[in-house]
C-alpha positions, 0 to 999 in steps of 0.5 A, a space after each residue: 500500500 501507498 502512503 502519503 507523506 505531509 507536506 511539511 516533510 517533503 518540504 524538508 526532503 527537497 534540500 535545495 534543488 528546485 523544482 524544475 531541477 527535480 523534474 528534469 531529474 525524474 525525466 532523466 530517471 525514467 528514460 533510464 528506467 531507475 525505479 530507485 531514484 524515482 521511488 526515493 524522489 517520490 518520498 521527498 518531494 512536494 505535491 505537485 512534484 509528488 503527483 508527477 513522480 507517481 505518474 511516472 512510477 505508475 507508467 513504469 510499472 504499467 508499460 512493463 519494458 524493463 521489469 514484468 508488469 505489476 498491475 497493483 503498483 501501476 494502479 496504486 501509483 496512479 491513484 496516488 496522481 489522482 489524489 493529489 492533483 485533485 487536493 491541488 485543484 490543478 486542472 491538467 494534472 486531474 487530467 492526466 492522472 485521470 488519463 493514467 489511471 484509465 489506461 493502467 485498467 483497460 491494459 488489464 482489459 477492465 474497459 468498464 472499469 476504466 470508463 468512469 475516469 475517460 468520463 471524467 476527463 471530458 468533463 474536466 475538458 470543458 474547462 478553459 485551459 484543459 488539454 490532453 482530453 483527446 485520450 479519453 474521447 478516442 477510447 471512449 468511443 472505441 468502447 461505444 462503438 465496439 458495444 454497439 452504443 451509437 447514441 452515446 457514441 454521436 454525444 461524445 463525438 460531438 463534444 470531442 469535436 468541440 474539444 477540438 476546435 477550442 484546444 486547436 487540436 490534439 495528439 489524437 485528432 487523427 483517431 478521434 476524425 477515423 472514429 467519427 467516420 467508422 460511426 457514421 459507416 455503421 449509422 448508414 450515412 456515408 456522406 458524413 463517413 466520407 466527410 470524416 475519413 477524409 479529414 482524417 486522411 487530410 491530417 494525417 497527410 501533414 505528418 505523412 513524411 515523419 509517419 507514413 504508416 499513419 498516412 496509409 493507415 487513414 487513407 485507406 479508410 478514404 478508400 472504403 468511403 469513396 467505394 460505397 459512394 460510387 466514386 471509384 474512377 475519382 478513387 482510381 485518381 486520387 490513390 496513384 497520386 498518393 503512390 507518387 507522393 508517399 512510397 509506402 516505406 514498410 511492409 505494414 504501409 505497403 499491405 495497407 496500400 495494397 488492399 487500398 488498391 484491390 478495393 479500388 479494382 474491385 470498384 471498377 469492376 476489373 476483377 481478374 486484377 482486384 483478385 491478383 491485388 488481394 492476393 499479393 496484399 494476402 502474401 505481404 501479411 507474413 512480413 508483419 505477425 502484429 496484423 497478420 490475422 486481422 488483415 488476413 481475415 479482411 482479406 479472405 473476406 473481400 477475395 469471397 465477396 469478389 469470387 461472389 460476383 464472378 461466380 466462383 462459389 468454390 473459390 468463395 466457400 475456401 475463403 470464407 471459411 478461412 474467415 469463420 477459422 479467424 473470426 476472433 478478430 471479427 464483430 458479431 455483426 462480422 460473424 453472422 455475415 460470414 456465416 450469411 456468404 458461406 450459406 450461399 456458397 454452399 447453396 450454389 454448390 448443392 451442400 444443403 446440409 452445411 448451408 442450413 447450418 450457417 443460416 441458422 448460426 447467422 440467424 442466431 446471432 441477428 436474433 441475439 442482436 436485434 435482442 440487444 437492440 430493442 433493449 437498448 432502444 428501450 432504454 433511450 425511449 426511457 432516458 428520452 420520457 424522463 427528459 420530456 417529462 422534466 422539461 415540462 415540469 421546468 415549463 411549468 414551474 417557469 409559466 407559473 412564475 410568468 404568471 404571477 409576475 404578471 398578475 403583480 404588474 396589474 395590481 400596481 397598473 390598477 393602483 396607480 390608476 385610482 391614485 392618478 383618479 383620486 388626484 384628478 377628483 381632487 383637483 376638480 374639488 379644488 376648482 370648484 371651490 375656488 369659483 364659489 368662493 370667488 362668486 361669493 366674493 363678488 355677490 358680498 363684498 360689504 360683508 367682511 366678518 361673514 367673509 372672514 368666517 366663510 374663509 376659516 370655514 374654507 380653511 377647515 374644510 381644506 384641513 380635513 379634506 387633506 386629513 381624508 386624503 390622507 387617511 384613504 391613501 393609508 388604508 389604500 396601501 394597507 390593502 394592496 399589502 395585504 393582498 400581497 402578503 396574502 397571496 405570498 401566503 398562499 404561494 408559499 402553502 402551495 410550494 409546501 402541500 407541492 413538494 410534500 406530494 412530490 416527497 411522499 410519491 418518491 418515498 413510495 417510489 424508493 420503498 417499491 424499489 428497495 422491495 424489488 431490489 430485496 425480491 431479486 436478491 431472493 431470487 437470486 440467491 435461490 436460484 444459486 441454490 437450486 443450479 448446486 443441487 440440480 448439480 448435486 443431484 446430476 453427479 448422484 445420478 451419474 455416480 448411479 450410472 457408474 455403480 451400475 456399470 461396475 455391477 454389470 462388468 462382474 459378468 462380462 468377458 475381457 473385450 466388454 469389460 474393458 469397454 465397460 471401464 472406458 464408459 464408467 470413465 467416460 461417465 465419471 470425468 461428467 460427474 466429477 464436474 458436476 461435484 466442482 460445480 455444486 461445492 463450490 461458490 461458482 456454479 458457472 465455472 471450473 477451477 481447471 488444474 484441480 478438475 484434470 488432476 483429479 481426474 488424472 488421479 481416478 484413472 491412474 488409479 482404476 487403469 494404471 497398474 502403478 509403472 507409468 508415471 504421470 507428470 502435470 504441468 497445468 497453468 491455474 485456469 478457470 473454464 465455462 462448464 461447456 467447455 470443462 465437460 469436452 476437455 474433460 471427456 477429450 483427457 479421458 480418451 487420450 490418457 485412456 488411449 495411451 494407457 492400452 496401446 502406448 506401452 504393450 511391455 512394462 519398461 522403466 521411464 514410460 510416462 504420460 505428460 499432460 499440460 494446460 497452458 494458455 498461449 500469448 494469443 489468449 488460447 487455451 493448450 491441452 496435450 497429453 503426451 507419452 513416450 510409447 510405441 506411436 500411432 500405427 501408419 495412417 492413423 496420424 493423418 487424420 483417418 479416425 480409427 476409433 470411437 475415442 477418435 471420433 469422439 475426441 474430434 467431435 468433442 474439439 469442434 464442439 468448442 470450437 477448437 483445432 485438434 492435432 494428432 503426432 506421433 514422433 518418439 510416442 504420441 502427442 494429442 493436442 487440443 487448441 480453442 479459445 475460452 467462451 470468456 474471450 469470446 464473449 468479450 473480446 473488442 477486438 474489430 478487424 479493418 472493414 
């Protein structure tokens, strides 16, 4: 585990090296790989030089040049970055460390565990200033793409050519513009497609001098795009122009270049040269092992195609069967295609029986995406209700609030009206007195005491007119706040009664939930215990089988005898998986070196006579049961096979060797080898002698796998496939 020292104390630790010097000594450190210096300067340095180091140490322990990888310590360290930068606030140091951490998950191919991190580097990438947010946008849609998730997909493009546009570019530019253009190929819009090839293309041409490679690589993409809009003579222009320009100077430019060209061909119709091109593009494919398979497979894919249309089911059957051998570098939409062409290769040839097969395995895997499909759109259809929902609750909040802004300016337009009326009948009064009083000025003029009593009457009335005045303006404001507070009020209890309603529906909501949630886990749970004793109960059986046969061969002569010990073997290696399965907590897989030893153990002890020696070299692997009971069937018959036949007289030495090793392509090895008389002539070419051959055949193709039969210095069964896990989750996309 990873500790954090204070700052104080690495404050005390830095001596008197600035930190500039500090970085160009951790540069320095990690080109030459010294995990020392770097761990001692992780351990006396300040933050930000801290978050540094830590990224480096994790690189270091992640890309695996010159020590073997360690997972642990690449993901610590790289924590560790993230930790710090974020206590900073430091935007492109959250950034980078963000970066790290995601790349130390998807090499140890945890993309989902990764996704989280790439989400929030785009995030961080809205920011002014951000820079590197390319990374995170290019596997963010390769993930999406691979998964089928278009919608997601178009989101981040979209935001990632916002990126692009305000950063002024990144290291990832060229990718994020050839993912963009493979979107729209897969959403069926091969203008957009063109579009974004092309500027893929473009960008990579002004690096085309120091990577050509690249330049081959995205141009090639071009290509595809300009076939599928017609525009193969332009195509035919533009590529031999290319050439002249930029000489593929490897072999892996040189294949690209060569497949670009067929495709080109292929597009003009002149097949006999397309044909000659993908061929010679197959025959370049040995000088580079890293694409070999992935470029074999697009080609075998489009020679079929190409043989289609000229009418050489023959020619097409052989290459598109060469497809489905390699089809761990295809797409599930990829393999129920080549499953569709072989269907009608073997239609036009009058192989029935084989082309019902591909049918249905090209229907099958279209039903189980068309599933995939529905249940993805009705999830969007969901997401897009919630949406509308929400923005009508926000109109709605906004009309009210409208509303009662409006209902606000009426009430003071209305006050302000009566207060302007109340002035103006004022002013009349006012008026009107003043012309009595002027009349009766003129009419008595001798009368001085009355006209001095008329005006302090005047004045009195004046007084308590102002008085009135007055007090109605009061007790008009009195009113109109009032009703303002009033209607306050009432706004106020109607927010309240609104979001108590709101609240009592989520709680119902959220008790639902948790009962649904608690209903599952049961469910679950018995389901998990019914899958063990049905497992329990299927090995009692076969264990019931077994005791019969035992019980049957007291009466048998030696031929049947022996045939019955090869059925209760048989019987046995299903039921011992069976007996993994029920006792352990994982009821889908088997822990495979413990299965095989044991079933090694049973039929050393019921076959063996104690003078062959048994050597195990079995790598810990865990295996689907449908595919532990086939492996384990296929170790019955080839331990059984050596047991009667390798070793007609005892001598010291004789052995049988099995192993199990998973190979750097990611297939599983099983062999089982002895060092006894050999196979007899014509059996090693593939004639199947026996019923444990064929059985052993049968089994191999049952899961997929190569099956290799040798006889040199003793005999040597060899059974290759793929894992059902790799299958399953492989994100692997051969070039289209």
């Amino acid at each position: 585990m990873i500790f954090l020292v204070s700052t104080s104390a690495a404050a005390q630790g830095t001596g008197t090296l600035s930190f500039k010097a500090n970085r160009n000594k951790l540069d320095k450190d990690f080109d030459a790989g010294n995990i020392r210096e770097m761990e001692k300067l992780y351990g006396s340095s300040s933050d930000s030089l801290k978050a540094d180091v830590a990224r480096y140490i994790s690189r270091y322990y992640n890309d695996g040049n010159l020590v073997p990888r360690n997972f642990k310590k690449a993901k610590e360290y790289a924590l560790v970055t993230l930790e710090i930068s974020t206590a900073l606030g430091d935007l492109n140091r959250q950034i980078n460390a963000n970066n790290q951490v995601a790349y130390v998950l998807m090499v140890e191919n945890l993309v989902d565990e990764a996704e989280p991190y790439l989400v929030q580097v785009t995030r961080l990438g809205a920011k002014p200033g951000a820079a590197n947010v390319g990374f995170a946008y290019n596997h963010l849609l390769i993930k999406l793409l691979n998964r089928g998730h278009y919608n997601r997909a178009t989101q981040y493009g979209m935001d990632a050519l916002r990126y692009l546009e305000s950063a002024g570019g990144d290291e990832y530019a060229i990718d994020i513009y050839n993912l963009l253009g493979t979107l729209y190929k897969l959403l069926g819009n091969n203008e957009k497609c063109y579009q974004f090839y092309t500027r893929a293309a473009d960008e990579a041409e002004k690096r085309a001098g120091d990577d050509a490679e690249n330049f081959w690589f995205n141009y090639h993409y071009k290509i595809i795009a300009m076939m599928k809009l017609g525009m193969a003579a332009e195509a035919s222009t533009e590529i031999k122009t290319a050439l002249r320009r930029y000489p593929p100077p490897t072999p892996f430019a040189l294949t690209t270049a060569t497949i670009a060209q067929a495709r080109v061909y292929a597009g003009l119709k002149d097949y006999a040269l397309a044909e000659e091109t993908f061929l010679k593009a197959l025959e370049l494919t040995s000088h580079h092992e890293r694409y070999q398979t992935p470029y074999q497979t697009t080609i075998n894919r489009n020679l079929a195609d190409l043989y289609i249309d000229r009418g050489n089911w023959t020619s097409a059957r052989t290459f598109i069967n060469r497809v489905l051998e390699t089809n761990a570098h295809l797409t599930t939409q990829g393999i129920a295609d080549a499953h569709l062409v072989a269907f009608r290769a073997d239609s036009a040839l009058g192989d029935f029986r084989s082309a019902m097969l591909h049918l249905q395995k090209s229907k099958t895997i279209n039903d189980s995406l068309n599933a995939v499909s529905k249940l993805r759109q009705a999830e969007e259809l969901q997401l897009q209700y919630e949406t509308e929902k929400m923005t009508q609750d926000v109109k709605l909040k906004q009309q009210t609030i409208l509303l009662l802004q409006n209902s606000q300016a009426l009430q003071s337009r209305e006050y302000e009206e009566n207060r302007l009326q109340f002035l103006l009948d004022n002013k009349n009064k006012e008026n009107e007195l003043l012309t009595l009083n002027a009349a009766a000025a003129v009419k008595d003029k001798n009368l001085l005491l009355s006209q001095q009593n008329i005006t302090q009457l005047k004045t009195d009335i004046d007084n308590r007119k102002a008085r009135l005045e007055e007090a109605n303006f009061t007790r008009n404001i009195t009113f109109v706040f009032v009703g303002l507070l009033a209607l306050i009020a009432v706004l106020l209890f109607w927010q309240y009664r609104s979001k108590q309603a709101a609240t009592r529906i989520i709680g119902k909501k959220n008790e639902v939930l948790e009962g649904l949630v608690r209903e599952k886990e049961g469910l679950l749970e018995e389901k998990d215990w019914l899958l063990k004793e049905v497992h329990h109960r299927v090995k009692n059986n076969l264990q019931t089988v077994v005791s019969l046969l035992e019980s049957q061969s007291v009466y048998l002569d030696e031929k049947a005898l022996q045939a019955n010990q090869d059925s209760r073997n048989r019987v046995y290696a299903m039921s011992l998986v069976h007996q993994k399965l029920y006792q352990s907590e994982n009821i889908a897989s088997i822990q495979m070196d413990t299965y095989l030893s044991e079933l090694v153990i049973h039929l050393r002890d019921s076959m063996g006579d104690g003078h062959i020696l048994f050597r195990l070299q079995l790598q810990p692997v865990k295996l689907d049961v449908s595919q532990a009971i086939p492996i384990g069937l296929i170790l019955n018959e080839a331990i059984t096979n050596a047991i009667k036949y390798a070793f007609p007289v005892k001598a010291s030495g004789q052995a049988i060797t099995i192993g199990m090793q998973l190979q750097p392509s990611g297939e599983l090895c099983l062999t089982v080898q002895d060092n006894g008389i050999g196979l007899p002539p014509g059996v090693e070419s593939g004639n199947p002698a026996g019923l444990g051959m064929r059985l052993m055949k049968g089994l191999t193709g049952d899961i997929m796998g190569n099956f290799d039969l040798r006889s040199d210095h003793g005999t040597t069964v060899t059974v290759s496939f793929l894992p059902v896990e790799t299958l399953r989750n492989s994100d692997i996309s051969p070039i289209s």
